[in-house]
C-alpha positions as CSV (number, residue, x, y, z in Angstrom):
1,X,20.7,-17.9,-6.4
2,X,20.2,-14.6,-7.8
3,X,20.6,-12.4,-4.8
4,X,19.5,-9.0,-6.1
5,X,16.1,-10.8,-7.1
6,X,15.9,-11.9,-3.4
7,X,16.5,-9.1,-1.6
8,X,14.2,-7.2,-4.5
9,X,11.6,-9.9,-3.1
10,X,11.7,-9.3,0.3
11,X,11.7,-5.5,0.0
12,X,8.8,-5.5,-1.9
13,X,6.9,-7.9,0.6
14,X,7.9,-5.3,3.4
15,X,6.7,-2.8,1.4
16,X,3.1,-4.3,1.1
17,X,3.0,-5.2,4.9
18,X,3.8,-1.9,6.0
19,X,1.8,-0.4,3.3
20,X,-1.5,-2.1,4.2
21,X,-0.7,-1.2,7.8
22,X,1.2,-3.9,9.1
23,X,3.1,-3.0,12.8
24,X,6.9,-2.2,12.5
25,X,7.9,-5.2,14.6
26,X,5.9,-7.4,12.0
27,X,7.1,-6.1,9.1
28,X,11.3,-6.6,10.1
29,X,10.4,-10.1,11.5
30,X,8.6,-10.9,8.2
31,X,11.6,-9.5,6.0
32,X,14.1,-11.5,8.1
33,X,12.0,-14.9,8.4
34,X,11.8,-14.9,4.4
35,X,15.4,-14.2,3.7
36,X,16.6,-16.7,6.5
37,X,14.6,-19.6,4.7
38,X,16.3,-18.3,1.7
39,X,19.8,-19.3,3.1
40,X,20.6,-16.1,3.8
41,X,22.0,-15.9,7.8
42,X,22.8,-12.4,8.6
43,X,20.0,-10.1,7.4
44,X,19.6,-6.5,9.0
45,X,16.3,-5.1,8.0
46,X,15.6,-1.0,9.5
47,X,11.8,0.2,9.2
48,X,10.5,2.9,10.0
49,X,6.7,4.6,9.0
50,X,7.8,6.3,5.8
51,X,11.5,4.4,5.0
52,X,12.3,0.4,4.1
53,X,16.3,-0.5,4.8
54,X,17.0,-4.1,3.8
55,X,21.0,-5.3,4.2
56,X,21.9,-9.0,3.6
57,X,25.2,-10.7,3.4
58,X,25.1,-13.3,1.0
59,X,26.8,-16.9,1.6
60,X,29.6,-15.4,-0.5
61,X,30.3,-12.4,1.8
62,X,29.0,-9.8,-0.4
63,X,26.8,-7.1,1.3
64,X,23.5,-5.4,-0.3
65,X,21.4,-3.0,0.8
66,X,17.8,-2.1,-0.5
67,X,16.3,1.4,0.4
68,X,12.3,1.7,-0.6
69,X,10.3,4.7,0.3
70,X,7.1,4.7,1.7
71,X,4.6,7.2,0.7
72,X,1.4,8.2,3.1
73,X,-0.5,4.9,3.3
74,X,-4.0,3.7,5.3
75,X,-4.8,0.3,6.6
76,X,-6.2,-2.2,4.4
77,X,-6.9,-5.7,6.6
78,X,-8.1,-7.6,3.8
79,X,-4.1,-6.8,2.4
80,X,-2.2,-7.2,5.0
81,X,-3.6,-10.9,6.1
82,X,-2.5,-12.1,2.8
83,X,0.6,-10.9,2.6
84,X,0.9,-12.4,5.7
85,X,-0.2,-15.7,4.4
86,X,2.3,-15.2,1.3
87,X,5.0,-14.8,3.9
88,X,4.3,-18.0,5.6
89,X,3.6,-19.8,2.6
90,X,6.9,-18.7,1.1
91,X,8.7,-19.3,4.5
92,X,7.2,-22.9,4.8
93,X,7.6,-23.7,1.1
94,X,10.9,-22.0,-0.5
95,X,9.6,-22.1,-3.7
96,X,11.7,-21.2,-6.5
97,X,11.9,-16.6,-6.9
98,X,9.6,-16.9,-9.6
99,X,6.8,-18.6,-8.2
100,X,7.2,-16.2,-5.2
101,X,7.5,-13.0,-7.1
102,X,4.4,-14.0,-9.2
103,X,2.7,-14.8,-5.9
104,X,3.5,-10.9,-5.1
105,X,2.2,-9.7,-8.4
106,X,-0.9,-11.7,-8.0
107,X,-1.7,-10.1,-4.7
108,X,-1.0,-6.0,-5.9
109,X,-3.3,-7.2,-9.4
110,X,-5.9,-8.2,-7.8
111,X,-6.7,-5.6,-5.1
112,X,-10.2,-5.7,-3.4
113,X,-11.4,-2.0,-4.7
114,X,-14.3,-0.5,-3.2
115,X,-16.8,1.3,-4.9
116,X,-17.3,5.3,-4.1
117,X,-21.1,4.6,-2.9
118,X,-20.0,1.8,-0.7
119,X,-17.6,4.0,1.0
120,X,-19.9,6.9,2.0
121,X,-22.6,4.4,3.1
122,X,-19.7,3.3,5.4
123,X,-19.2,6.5,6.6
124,X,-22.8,7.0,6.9
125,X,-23.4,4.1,8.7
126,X,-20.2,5.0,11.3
127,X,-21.6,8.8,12.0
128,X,-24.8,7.0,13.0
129,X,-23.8,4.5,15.1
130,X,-21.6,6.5,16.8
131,X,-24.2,9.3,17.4
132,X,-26.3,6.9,18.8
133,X,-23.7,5.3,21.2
134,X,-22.9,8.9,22.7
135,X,-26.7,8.7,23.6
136,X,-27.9,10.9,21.1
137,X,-31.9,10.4,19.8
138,X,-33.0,9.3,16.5
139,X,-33.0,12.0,14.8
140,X,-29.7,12.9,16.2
141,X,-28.6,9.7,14.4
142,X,-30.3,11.0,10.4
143,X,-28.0,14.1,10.9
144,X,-25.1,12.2,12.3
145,X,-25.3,9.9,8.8
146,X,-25.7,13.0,7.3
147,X,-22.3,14.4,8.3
148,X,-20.4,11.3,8.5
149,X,-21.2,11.8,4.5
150,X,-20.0,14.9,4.8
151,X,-16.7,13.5,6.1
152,X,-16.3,10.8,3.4
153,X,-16.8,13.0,0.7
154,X,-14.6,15.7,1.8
155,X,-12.0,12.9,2.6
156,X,-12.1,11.8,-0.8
157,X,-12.1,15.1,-2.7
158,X,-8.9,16.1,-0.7
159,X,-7.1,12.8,-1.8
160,X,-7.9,13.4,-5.3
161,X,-6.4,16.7,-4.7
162,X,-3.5,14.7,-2.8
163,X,-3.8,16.9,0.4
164,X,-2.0,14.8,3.3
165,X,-3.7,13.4,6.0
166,X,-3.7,16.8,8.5
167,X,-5.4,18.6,5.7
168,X,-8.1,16.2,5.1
169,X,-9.0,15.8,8.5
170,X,-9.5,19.3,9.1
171,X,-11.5,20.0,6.2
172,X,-13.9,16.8,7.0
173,X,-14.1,18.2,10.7
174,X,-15.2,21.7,9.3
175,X,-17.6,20.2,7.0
176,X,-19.4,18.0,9.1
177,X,-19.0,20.4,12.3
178,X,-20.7,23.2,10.5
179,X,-23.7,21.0,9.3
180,X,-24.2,19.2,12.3
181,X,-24.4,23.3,13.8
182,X,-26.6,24.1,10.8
183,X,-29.2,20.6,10.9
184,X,-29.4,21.4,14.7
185,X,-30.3,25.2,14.0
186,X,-33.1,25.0,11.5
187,X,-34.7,21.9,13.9
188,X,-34.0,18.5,12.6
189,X,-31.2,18.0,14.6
190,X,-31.8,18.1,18.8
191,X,-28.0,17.7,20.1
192,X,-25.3,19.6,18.1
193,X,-22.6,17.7,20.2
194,X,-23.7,14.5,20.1
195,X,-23.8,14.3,15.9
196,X,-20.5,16.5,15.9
197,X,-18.6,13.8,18.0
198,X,-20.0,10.8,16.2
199,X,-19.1,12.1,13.3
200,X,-15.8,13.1,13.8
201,X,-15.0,9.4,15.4
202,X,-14.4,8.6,11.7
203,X,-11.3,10.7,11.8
204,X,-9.9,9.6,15.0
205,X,-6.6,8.2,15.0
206,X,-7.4,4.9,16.9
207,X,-6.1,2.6,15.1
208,X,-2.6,4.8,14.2
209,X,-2.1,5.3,18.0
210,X,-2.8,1.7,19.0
211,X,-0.1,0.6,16.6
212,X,2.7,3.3,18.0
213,X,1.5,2.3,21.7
214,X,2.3,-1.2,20.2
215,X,5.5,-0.6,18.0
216,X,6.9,1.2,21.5
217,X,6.3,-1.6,23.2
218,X,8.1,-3.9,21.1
219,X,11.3,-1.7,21.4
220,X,10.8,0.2,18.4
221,X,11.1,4.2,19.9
222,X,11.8,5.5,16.6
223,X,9.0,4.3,14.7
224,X,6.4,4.3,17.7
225,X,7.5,8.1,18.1
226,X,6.6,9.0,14.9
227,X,3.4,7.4,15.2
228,X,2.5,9.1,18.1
229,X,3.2,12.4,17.0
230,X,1.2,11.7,13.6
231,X,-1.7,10.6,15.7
232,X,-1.2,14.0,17.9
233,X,-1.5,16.1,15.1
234,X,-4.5,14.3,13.4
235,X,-6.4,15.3,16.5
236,X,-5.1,18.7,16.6
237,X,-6.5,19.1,13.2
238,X,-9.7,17.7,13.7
239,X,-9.5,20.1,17.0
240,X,-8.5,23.0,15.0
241,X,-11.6,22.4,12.0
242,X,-14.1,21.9,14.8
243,X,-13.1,25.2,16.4
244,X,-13.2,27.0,13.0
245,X,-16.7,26.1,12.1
246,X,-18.0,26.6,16.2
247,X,-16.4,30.4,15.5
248,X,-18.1,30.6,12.4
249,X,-21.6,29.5,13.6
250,X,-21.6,31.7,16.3
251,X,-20.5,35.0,13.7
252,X,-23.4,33.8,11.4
253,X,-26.2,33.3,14.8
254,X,-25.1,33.1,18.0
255,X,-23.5,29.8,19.0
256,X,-24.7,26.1,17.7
């Protein structure tokens, strides 16, 4: 058994868990289920948002460690529920490493991409909805799309410019803020806060804090911590861009 392959194996599958968005909890239990059904007994994985520790002894009593960094990362579903099913397959299974590393490659090669257009029709689509839900009218709705377009594009400009994720928000809540202010102003829009809040439910950190309030839960403090606080300041950006283009609309005409 080459052991530096395996434990190279199970980093890298903890590495695509946690990168599509998996919870903490899931991503130690999967790193410890595959290296058990590997033969390996005492494993000690360590995970936290942004940092990958794997430790294994091997039959032999050597011990080796594995650090990976995590850069900032989404949530991709469609990714994590197959490395999930890799996990289990490779769990059930024990194939030999190279079927399972080329089961790994397989999975980062053939990534589902989405178009740009499909992604600001989503966005669309979300300001919308949600302008409707908060009981705004029809044409409340039109200029909600209209600035959950302006979200997704700022959004995507700002990660070409590789701007982190408290940058991006802000900029997207200025943006669509100040048009929903401006649409409402010249008439096509009838309730400023009702598009503003729809729009801006695209950058809420739902899903982020659900997973901390979930991660604490499980026992991990640490990593539910950190969570938390990157959920807190999200919304303080999204706060703080909102504010700037309310101050801005009422130094240009008197309030919004």
């Amino acid at each position: 058994m080459d052991y530096d392959r395996l434990l190279s194996l199970s980093a890298n599958l903890g590495y695509g868990l946690l990168e599509s968005g998996a919870e903490i909890y899931r991503v130690e239990e999967s790193i410890q289920r595959l290296l058990q059904a590997y033969g390996i007994t005492q494993v000690d994985p360590f995970v936290i948002p942004n940092c990958i520790i794997v430790s294994m002894v091997t039959p032999e009593g050597v011990t080796m460690t594995q650090v990976r960094r995590m850069p900032s990362h989404g949530t991709d579903i469609d990714l994590l529920e197959r490395y999930n099913d890799l996990c289990r397959k490779l769990c059930r299974e024990v194939p030999p490493l190279e079927v399972a590393e080329a089961g790994l490659r397989q999975i980062d090669e053939n990534r589902r991409q989405y178009p740009a257009w499909e992604l600001m029709v989503a966005y669309m689509v979300a300001g919308a909805a949600f302008t409707l839900f908060f009981k705004g009218s029809v044409r409340d709705a039109l200029c909600g799309a209209l600035c959950g377009l302006a979200v997704g594009l700022a959004v995507t400009a700002m990660t070409r410019l590789r701007a982190n994720l408290f940058f991006k928000s802000m900029v997207g809540a200025f943006l669509s803020a100040l048009l929903a202010l401006g649409l409402t102003q010249v008439g096509l829009g009838q309730s400023s806060d009702k598009i503003i809040i729809g729009a801006l439910m695209a950058l809420v950190p739902g899903l982020i804090f659900t997973n901390a309030i979930r991660d604490v839960m499980a026992g991990d403090m640490m990593a539910g911590i950190s969570k938390i606080a990157d959920a807190l300041l999200i919304g303080v950006s999204v706060a703080l861009g909102t504010a700037v283009a309310l101050g801005l609309t009422r130094l240009l005409w008197g309030g919004g």
